[in-house]
VODOFI-813283 format. One record per residue (C-alpha): residue number from 1; residue in one letter; x, y, z. Coordinates in pm, 1 decimal, m for minus. Example, Ala and Ser with C-alpha at 12.3 -4.5 7.8 and 13.67 -1.06 7.14 Angstrom:
2
1/A/1230.0/m450.0/780.0 $
2/S/1367.0/m106.0/714.0 $
END
This chain:
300
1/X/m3989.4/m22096.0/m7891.1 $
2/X/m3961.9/m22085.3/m7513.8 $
3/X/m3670.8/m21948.7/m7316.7 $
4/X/m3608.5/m21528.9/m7236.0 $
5/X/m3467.0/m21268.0/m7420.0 $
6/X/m3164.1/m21079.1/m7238.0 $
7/X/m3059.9/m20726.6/m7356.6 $
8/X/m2760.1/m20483.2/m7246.8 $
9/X/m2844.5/m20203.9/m7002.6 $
10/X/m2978.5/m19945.8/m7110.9 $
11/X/m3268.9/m19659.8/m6987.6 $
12/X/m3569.8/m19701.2/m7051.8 $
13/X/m3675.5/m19350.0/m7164.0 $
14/X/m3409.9/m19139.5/m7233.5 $
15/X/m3421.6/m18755.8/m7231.1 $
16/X/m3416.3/m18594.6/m7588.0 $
17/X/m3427.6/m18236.9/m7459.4 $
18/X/m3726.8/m18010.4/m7471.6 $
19/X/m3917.9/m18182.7/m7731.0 $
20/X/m4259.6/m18292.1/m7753.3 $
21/X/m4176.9/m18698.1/m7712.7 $
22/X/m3966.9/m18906.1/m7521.5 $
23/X/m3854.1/m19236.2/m7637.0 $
24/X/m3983.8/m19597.6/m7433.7 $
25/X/m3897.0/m19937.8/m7546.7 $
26/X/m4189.8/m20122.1/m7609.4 $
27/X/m4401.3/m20342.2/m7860.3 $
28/X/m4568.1/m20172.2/m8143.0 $
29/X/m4908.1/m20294.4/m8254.2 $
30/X/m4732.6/m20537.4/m8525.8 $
31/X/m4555.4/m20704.1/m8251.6 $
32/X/m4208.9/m20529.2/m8327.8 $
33/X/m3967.0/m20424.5/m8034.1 $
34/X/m3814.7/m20117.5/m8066.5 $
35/X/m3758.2/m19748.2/m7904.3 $
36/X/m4117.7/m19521.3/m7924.7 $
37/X/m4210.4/m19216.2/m7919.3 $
38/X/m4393.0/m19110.0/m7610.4 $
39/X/m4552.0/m18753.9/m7496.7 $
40/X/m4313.5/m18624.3/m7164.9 $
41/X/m4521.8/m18262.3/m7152.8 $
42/X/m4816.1/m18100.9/m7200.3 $
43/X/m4928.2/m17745.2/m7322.0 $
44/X/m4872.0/m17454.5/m7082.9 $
45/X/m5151.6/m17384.4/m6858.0 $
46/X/m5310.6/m17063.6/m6671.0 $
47/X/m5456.7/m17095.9/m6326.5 $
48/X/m5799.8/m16929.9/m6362.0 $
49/X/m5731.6/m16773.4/m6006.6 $
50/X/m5461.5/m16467.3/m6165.8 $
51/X/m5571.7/m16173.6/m6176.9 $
52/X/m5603.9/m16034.7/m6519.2 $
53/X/m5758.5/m15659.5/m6506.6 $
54/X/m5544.0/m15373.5/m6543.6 $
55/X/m5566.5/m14976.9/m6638.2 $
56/X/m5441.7/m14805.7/m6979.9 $
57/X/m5057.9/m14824.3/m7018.3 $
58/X/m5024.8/m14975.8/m6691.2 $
59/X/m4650.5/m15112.3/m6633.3 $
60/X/m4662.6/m15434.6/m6440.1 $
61/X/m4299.8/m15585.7/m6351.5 $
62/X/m4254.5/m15905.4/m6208.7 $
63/X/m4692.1/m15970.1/m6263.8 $
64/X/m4699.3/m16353.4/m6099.5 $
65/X/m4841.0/m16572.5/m6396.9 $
66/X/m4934.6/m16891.9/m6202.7 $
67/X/m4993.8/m17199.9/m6368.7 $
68/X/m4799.1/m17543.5/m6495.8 $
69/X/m4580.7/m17701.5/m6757.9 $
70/X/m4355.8/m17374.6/m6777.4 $
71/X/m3999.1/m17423.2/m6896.9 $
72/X/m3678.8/m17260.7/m6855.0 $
73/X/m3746.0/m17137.8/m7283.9 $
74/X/m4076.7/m17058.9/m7228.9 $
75/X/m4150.0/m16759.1/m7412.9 $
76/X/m4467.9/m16555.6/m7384.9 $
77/X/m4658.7/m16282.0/m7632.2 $
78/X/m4877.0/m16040.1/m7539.2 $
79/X/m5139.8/m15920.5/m7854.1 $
80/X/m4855.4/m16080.6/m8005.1 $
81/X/m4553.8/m15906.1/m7830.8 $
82/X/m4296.3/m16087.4/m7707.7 $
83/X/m4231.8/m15937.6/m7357.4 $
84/X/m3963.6/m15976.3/m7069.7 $
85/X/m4020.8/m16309.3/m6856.1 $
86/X/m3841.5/m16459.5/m6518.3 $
87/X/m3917.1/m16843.2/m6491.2 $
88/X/m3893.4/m16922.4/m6123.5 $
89/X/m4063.0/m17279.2/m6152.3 $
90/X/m4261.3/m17482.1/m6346.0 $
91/X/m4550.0/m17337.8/m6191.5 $
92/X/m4450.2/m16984.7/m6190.5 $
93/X/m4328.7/m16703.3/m6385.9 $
94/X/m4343.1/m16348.1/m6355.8 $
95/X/m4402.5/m16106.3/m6618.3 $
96/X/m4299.9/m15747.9/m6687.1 $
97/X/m4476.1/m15540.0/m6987.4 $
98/X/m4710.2/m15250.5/m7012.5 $
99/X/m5066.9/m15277.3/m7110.2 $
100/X/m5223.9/m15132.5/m7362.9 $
101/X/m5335.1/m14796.6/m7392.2 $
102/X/m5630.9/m14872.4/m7456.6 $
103/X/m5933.5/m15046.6/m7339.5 $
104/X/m6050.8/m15366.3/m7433.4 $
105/X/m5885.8/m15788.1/m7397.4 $
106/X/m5617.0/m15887.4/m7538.7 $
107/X/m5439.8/m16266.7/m7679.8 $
108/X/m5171.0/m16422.5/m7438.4 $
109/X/m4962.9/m16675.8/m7602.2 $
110/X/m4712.5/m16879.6/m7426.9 $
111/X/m4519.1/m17162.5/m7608.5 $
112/X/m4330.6/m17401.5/m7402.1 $
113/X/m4252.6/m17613.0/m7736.4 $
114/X/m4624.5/m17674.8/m7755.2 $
115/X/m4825.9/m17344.4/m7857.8 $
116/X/m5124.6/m17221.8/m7590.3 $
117/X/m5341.4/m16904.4/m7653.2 $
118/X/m5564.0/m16742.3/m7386.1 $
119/X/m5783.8/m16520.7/m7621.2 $
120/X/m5912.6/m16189.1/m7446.3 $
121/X/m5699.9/m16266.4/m7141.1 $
122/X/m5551.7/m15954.2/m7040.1 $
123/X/m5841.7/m15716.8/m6964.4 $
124/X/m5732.8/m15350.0/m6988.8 $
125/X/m6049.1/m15166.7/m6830.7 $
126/X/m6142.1/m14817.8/m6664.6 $
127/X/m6315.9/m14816.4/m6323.2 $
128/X/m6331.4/m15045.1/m6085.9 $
129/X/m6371.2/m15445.6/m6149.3 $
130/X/m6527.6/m15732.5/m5971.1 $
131/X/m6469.8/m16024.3/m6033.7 $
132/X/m6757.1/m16299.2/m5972.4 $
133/X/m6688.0/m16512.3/m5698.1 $
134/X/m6879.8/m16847.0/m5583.9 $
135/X/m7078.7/m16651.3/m5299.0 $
136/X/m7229.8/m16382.5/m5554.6 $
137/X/m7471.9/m16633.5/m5715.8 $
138/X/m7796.4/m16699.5/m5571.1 $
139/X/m8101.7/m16895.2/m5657.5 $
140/X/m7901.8/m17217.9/m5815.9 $
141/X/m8059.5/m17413.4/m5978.8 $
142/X/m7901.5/m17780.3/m6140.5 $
143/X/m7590.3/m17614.3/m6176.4 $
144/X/m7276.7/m17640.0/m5960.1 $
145/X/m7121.7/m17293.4/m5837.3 $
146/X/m6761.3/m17380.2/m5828.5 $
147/X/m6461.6/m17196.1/m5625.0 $
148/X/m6340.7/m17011.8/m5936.4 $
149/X/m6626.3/m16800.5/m5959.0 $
150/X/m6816.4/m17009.7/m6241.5 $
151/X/m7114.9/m17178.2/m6268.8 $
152/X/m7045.8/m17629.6/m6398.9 $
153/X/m7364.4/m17805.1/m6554.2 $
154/X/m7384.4/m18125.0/m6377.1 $
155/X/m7466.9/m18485.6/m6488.2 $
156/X/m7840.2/m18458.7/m6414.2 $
157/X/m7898.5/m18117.7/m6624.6 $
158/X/m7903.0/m18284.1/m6940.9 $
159/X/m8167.4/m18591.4/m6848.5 $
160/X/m8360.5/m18299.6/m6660.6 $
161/X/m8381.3/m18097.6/m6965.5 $
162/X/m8455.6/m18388.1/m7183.6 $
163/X/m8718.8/m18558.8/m6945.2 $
164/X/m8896.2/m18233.7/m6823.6 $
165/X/m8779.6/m17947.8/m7021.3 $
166/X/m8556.4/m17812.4/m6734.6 $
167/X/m8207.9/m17646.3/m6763.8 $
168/X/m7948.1/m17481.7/m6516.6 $
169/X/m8024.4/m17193.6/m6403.2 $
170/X/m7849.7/m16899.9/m6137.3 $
171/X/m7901.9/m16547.0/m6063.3 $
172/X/m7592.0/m16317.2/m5962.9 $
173/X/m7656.9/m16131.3/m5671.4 $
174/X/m7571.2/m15765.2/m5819.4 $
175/X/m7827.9/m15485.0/m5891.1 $
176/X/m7714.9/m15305.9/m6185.5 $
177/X/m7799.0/m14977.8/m6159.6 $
178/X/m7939.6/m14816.9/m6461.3 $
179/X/m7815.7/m14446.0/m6302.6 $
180/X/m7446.3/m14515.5/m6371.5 $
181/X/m7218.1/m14676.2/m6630.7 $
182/X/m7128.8/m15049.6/m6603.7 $
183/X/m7055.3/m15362.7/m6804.0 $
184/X/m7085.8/m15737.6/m6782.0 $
185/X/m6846.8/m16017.4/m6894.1 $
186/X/m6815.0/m16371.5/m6961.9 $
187/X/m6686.6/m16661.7/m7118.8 $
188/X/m6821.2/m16991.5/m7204.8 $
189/X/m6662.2/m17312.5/m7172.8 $
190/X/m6671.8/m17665.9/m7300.4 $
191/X/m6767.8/m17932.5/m7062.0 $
192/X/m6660.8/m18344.7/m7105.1 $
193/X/m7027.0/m18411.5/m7107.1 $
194/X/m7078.6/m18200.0/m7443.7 $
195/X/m6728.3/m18238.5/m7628.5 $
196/X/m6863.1/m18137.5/m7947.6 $
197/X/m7131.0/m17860.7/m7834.5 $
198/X/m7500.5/m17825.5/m7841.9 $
199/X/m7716.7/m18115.7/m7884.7 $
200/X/m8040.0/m18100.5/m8040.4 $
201/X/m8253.6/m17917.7/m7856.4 $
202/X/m7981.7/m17751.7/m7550.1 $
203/X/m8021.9/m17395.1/m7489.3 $
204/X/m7746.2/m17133.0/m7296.5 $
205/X/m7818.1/m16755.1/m7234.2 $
206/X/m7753.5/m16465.2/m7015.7 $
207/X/m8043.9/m16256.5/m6948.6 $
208/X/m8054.1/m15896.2/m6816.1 $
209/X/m8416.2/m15862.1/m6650.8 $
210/X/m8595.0/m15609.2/m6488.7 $
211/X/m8590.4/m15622.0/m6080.4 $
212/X/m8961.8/m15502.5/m6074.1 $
213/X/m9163.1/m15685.9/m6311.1 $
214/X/m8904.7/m15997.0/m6426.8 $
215/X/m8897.4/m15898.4/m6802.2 $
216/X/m8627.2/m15950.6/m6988.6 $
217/X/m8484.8/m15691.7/m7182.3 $
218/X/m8163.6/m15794.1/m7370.4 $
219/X/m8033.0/m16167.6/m7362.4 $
220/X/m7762.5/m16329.6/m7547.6 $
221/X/m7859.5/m16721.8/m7687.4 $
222/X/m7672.3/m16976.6/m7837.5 $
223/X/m7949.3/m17217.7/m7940.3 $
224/X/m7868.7/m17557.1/m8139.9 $
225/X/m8156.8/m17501.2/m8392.9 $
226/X/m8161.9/m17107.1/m8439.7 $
227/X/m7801.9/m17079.2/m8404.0 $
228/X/m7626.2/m16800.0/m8170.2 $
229/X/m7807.5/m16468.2/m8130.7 $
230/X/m7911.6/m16179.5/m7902.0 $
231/X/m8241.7/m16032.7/m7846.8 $
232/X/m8376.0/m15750.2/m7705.5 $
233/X/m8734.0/m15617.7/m7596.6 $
234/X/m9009.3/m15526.0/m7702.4 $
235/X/m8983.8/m15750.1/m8037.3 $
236/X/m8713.2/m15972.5/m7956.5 $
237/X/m8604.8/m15936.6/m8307.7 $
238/X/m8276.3/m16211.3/m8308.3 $
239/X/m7970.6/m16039.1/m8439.4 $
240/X/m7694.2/m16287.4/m8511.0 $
241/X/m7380.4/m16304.3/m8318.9 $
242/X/m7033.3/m16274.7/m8501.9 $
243/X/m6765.1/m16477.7/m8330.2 $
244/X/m6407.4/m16424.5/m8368.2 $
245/X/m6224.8/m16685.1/m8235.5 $
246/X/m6495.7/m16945.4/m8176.8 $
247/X/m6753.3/m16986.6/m7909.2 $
248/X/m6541.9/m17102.2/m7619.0 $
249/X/m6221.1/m16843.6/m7697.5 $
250/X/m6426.0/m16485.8/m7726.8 $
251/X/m6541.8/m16293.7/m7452.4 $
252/X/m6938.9/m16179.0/m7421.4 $
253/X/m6979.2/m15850.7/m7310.3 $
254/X/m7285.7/m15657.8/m7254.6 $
255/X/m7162.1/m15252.5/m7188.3 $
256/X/m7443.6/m14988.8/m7072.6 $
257/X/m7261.7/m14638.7/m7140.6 $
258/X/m7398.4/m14302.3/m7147.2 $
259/X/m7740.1/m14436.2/m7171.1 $
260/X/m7635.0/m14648.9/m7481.0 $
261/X/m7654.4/m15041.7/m7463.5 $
262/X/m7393.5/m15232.1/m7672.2 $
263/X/m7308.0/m15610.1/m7677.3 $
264/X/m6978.5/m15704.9/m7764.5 $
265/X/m6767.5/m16006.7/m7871.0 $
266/X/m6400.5/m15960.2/m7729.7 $
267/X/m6285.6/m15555.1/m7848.6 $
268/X/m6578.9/m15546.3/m8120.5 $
269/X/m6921.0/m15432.1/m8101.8 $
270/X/m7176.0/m15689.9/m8218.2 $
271/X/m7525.3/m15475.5/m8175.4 $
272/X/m7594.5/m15144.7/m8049.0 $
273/X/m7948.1/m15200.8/m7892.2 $
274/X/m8274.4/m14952.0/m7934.9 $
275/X/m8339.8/m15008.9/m7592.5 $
276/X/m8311.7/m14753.5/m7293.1 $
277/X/m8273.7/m14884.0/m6941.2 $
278/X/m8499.2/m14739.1/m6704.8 $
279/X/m8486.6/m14924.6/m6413.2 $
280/X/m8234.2/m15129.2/m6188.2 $
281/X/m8215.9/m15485.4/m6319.2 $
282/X/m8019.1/m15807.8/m6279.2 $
283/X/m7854.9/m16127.1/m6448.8 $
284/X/m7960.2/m16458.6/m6481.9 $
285/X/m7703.9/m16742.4/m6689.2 $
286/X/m7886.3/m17024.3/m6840.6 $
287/X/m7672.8/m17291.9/m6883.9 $
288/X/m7742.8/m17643.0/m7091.8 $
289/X/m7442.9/m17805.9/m7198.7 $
290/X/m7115.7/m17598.3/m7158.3 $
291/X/m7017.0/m17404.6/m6847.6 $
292/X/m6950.1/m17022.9/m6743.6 $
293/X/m6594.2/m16903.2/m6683.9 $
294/X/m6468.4/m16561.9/m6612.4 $
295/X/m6756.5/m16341.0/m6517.4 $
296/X/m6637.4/m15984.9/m6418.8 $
297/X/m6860.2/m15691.7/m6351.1 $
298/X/m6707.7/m15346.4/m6376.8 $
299/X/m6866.1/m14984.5/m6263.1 $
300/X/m6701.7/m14773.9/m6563.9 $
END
């Protein structure tokens, strides 16, 4: 039947509030006209650039969250806390709480009708933190150090690794000083190449080494056969690692403290290792299909 079909005016989307669809007036896949649902928002999101290290029972008032997709009833928890909030935009919103009293990271949540968590975001520490920025890695190799601080795996790592055996590699240019107390941090994240994780045969691991003779003396692995483990010299006996909230929501952290090594996953200890250092030593990330986010080093 030929000829053209005239409706009254009306908008095409309409607003329905603060919900998680809009309405458009389209075709469904069985040919049928009608109104449809359609996304208008996404999930709150936190700009990796804020700061998120403070002391014990620190009070913070108007803390600048940046980020996107904040509302006007935006609410946000804190180790599940609901605390005071300004919204000045959709892009920022400051914050006013105190931190914890004691050490360790704690959950953000912030739920602009669509619930986000940021496990281990908050970072209560002692000392003095430093966060890694794109100039402290040296000696790249088939990785991409990106403004942020982290280290990306690029297109190329994977047919590298699969062709010659060859994965991403970068040092951080730190000495860490066996003569004083320090700790190491990090997260993992996924990357669009590897949606779904490992694939047979992809290696990642941070390795503490010695400066003087290149051994390696603890490391942390997740490897897609063995599954995810830590070793440490001289056996290299694996010990399993525990996660908590999954591999790319805790936080790694390796902690030398009064002479006592101790690897952790987010506030728990994971392994105390036999090992003594003895001598200055530094990091190396090996990376083969997900990428390195947050890396902080702290003099305790």
């Amino acid at each position: 039947m030929g000829g053209e079909l005239t409706f009254g005016a009306f908008p095409i989307t309409r607003s329905d509030g603060e919900l998680l669809a809009n309405k458009v007036f389209s075709v469904n896949a069985n040919g049928n006209i009608g109104l449809y649902d359609i996304t208008i928002f996404s999930p709150p999101y936190i700009d990796e650039t804020v700061i998120n290290f403070f002391s014990p029972s620190q009070v913070l008032t108007d803390w600048h969250l940046n980020g996107d997709f904040f509302t006007l009833n935006t609410t946000i928890k804190i180790n599940g806390v609901t605390i005071f909030t300004t919204y000045l935009s959709s892009k920022l919103m400051l914050l006013t709480f105190t931190t914890n009293e004691n050490i360790g990271s704690y959950d953000i949540e912030i739920n602009n009708g669509i619930l986000k968590i940021y496990h281990s975001f908050i970072r209560v520490i002692t000392g003095t933190a430093y966060p890694v920025v794109q100039a402290d890695w040296i000696t790249i190799n088939n990785l991409s150090a990106n403004v942020d601080g982290g280290l990306d795996i690029i297109n190329t790592t994977s047919h590298l690794y699969l062709n010659n055996n060859v994965l991403g590699e970068a040092q951080l240019n730190r000495v860490f000083n066996y003569l004083i107390d320090w700790e190491y941090s990090w997260q993992y994240e996924s990357d669009s190449l590897y949606p779904l994780g490992h694939p047979s045969g992809l290696v990642s691991m941070a390795a503490l080494r010695t400066i003087s003779g290149n051994v390696t003396i603890f490391q942390q692995l997740f490897d897609s056969t063995s599954g995810d483990k830590c070793y440490e010299s001289p056996a290299y006996t694996p010990y399993a690692i525990t996660p908590i909230f999954g591999r790319y929501a805790d936080t790694y952290k390796v902690r030398w403290l009064a002479g006592v090594l101790y690897f952790y996953v987010n506030n728990t200890i994971n392994r105390t290792a036999a090992i003594a250092l003895t001598e200055n030593m530094y990091l190396t990330f090996t990376l083969g299909s997900m990428n390195l986010r947050n890396i902080i080093y702290t003099e305790l």
